[in-house]
C-alpha positions as CSV (number, residue, x, y, z in Angstrom):
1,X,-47.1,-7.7,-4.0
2,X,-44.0,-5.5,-2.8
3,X,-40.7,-6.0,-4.1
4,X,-37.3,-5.2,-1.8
5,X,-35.4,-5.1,-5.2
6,X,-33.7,-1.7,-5.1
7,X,-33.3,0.3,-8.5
8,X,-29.8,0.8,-9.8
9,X,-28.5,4.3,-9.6
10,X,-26.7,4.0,-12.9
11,X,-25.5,8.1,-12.1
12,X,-23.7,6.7,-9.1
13,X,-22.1,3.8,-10.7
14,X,-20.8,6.4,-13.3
15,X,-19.7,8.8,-10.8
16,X,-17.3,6.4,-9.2
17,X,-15.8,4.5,-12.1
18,X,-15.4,8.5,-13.3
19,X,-13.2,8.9,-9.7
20,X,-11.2,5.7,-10.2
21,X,-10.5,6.6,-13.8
22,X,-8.9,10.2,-12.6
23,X,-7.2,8.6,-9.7
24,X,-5.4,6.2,-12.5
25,X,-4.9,9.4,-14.7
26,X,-3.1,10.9,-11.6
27,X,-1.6,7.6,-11.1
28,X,0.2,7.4,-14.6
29,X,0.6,10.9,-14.8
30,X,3.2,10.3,-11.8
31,X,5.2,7.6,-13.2
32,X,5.1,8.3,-16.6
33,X,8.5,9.7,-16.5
34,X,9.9,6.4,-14.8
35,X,8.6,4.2,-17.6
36,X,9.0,6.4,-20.8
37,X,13.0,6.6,-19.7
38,X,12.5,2.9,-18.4
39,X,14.6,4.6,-15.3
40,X,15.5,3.0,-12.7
41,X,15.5,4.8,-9.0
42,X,18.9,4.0,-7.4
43,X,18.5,5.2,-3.5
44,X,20.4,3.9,-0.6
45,X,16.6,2.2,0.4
46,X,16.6,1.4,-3.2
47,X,19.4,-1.0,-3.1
48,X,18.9,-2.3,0.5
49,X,15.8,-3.9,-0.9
50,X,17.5,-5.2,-3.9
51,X,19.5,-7.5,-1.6
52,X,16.7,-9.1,0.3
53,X,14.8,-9.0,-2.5
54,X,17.6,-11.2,-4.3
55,X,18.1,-13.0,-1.0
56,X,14.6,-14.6,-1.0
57,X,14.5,-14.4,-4.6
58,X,18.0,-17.0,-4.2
59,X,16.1,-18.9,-1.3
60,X,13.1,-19.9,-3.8
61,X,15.9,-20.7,-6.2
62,X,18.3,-22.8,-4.0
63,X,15.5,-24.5,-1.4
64,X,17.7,-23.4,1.3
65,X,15.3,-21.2,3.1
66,X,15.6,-18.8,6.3
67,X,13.3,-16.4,8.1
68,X,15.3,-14.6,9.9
69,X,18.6,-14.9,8.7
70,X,19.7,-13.1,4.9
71,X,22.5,-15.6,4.2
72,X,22.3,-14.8,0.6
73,X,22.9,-11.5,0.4
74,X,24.4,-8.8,2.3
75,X,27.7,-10.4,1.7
76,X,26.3,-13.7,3.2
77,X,26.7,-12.1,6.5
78,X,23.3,-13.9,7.8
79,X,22.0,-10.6,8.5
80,X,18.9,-10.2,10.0
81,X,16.3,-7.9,7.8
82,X,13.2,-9.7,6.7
83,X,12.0,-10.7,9.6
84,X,12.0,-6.7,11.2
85,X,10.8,-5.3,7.8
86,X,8.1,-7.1,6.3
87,X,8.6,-10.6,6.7
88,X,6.3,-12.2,4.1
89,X,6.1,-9.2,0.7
90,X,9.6,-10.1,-0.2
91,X,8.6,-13.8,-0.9
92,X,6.0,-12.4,-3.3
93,X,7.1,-9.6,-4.9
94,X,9.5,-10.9,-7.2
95,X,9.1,-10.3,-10.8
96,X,11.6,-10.6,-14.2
97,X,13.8,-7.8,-13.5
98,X,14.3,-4.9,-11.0
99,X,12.9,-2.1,-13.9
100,X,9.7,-4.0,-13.8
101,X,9.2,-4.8,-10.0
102,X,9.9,-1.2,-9.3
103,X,7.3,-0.2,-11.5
104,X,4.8,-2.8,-10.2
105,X,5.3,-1.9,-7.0
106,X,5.3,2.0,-7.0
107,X,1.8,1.5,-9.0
108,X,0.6,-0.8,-6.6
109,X,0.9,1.5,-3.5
110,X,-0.1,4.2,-5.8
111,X,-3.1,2.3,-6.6
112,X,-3.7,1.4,-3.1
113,X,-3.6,4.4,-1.3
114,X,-5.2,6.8,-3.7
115,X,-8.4,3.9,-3.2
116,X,-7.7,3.9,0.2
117,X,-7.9,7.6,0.7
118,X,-10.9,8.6,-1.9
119,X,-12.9,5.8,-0.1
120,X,-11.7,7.4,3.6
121,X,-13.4,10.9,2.3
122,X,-16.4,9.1,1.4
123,X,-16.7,7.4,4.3
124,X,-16.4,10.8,6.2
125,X,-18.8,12.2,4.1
126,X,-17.0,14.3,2.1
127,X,-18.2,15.5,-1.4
128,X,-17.3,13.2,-3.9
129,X,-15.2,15.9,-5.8
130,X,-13.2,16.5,-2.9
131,X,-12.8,13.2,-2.1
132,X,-11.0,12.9,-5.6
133,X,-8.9,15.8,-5.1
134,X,-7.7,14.6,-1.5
135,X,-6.8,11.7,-2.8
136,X,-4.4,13.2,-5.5
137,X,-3.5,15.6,-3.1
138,X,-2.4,12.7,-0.6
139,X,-1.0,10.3,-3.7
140,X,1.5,13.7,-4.3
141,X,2.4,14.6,-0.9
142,X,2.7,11.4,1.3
143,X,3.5,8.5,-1.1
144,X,5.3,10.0,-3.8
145,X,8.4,11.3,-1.0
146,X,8.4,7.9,0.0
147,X,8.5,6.2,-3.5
148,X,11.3,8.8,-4.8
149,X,13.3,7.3,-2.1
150,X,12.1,3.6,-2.7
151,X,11.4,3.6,1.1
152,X,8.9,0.9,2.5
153,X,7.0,3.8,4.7
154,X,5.0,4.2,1.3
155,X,3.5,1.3,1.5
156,X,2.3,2.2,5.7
157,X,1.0,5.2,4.1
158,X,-1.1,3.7,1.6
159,X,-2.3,1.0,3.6
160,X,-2.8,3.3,6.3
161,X,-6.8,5.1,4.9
162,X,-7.8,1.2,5.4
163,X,-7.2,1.1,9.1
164,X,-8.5,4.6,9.7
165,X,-12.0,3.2,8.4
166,X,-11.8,0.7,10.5
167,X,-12.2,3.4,13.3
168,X,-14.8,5.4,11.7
169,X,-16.7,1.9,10.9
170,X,-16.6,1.2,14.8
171,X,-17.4,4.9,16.0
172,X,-21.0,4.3,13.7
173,X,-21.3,1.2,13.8
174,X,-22.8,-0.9,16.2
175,X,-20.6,-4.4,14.9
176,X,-18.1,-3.6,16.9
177,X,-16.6,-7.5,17.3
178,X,-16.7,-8.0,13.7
179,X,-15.4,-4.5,13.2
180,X,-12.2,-5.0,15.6
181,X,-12.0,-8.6,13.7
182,X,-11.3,-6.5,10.5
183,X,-8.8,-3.7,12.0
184,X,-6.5,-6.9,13.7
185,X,-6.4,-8.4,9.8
186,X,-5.8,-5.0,8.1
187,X,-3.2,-4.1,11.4
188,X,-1.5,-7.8,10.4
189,X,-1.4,-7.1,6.9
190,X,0.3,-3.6,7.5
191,X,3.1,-5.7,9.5
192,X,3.4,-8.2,7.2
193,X,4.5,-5.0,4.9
194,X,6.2,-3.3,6.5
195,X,6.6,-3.7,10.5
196,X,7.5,-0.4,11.5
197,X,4.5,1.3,10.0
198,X,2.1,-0.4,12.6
199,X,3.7,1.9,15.5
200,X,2.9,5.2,13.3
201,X,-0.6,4.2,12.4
202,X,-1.5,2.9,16.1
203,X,-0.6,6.0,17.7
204,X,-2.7,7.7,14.6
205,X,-5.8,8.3,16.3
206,X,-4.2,9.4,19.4
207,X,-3.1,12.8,17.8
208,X,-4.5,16.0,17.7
């Protein structure tokens, strides 16, 4: 009698915990400097996240809670940021202390994208050595300006690999409805994070 049980390709396994385990390499490698000095990047986009950040961080804190309207920081000028930024990752991003939610986040879009981009390659059938090396390569070049600046476009760019397989899933694929289901939650996800990167990474596949 015929099994369907497919053998385990225990070379392949290894091969791809091997790329994750350089793409963390690459990862630390990046921000070692930040946490051996336990330095904390001070940019202009730095510290207009630290106040709404401490805005919603005050909301939990106090009950007295507000969408649109930053009444608890920005010199409680009711300000409206949150809800044209990224609405819902300031509610649940907040950690101990600024040194340690910097870090969190800068290896979590890190993390993310370098993912994001060796899975991409793959997905474009590109050798898996390449793969590893494009995704360095795009960790270095399009995350790490953004993170040196502490600017929320980092996180659009690591988030962005995910919605371009969306697109190569539905040019091969012939589940196309459950395909666009799962480009509207990744596109929603992407605003949620930050709102402005949706407008870049819609007019993505548009370019030459």
């Amino acid at each position: 009698m015929e099994t369907n049980i497919k053998k385990i390709d225990w070379n392949k396994i290894g091969l791809a915990i091997y790329s994750y385990v350089v793409i963390l390499l690459g990862i630390y490698l990046m921000i070692r400097f930040q946490i051996l000095n336990h330095a904390v990047l001070l940019t202009s986009d730095a510290l207009l996240h630290f106040q709404r950040f401490y805005d919603t961080s005050m909301q939990i804190k106090t009950g007295n809670f507000s969408y649109f309207q930053t009444n608890l920081a920005f010199g409680h000028s009711g300000r409206i940021f949150n809800a044209v930024y990224g609405p819902f990752l300031a509610y649940i991003g907040l950690v101990h202390n600024w040194f340690n939610f910097q870090i969190l986040t800068v290896f979590t879009v890190l993390l993310i994208a370098g993912i994001g981009m060796y899975r991409l390659a793959l997905k474009a059938n590109v050798d898996e050595v390449i793969a590893i090396l494009l995704a360095l390569i795009y960790l270095q070049f399009s995350i790490v300006a953004g993170i040196l600046r502490f600017n929320f476009m980092a996180w659009g760019a690591a988030l962005a690999p995910y919605a371009m397989m969306q697109v190569l899933y539905m040019i091969n694929d012939e589940r196309k409805p459950i395909l666009w289901l799962s480009l509207a939650l990744i596109m929603s996800l992407i605003a949620q994070v930050h709102l402005l990167s949706t407008v870049y990474i819609c007019h993505l596949p548009s370019m030459p």
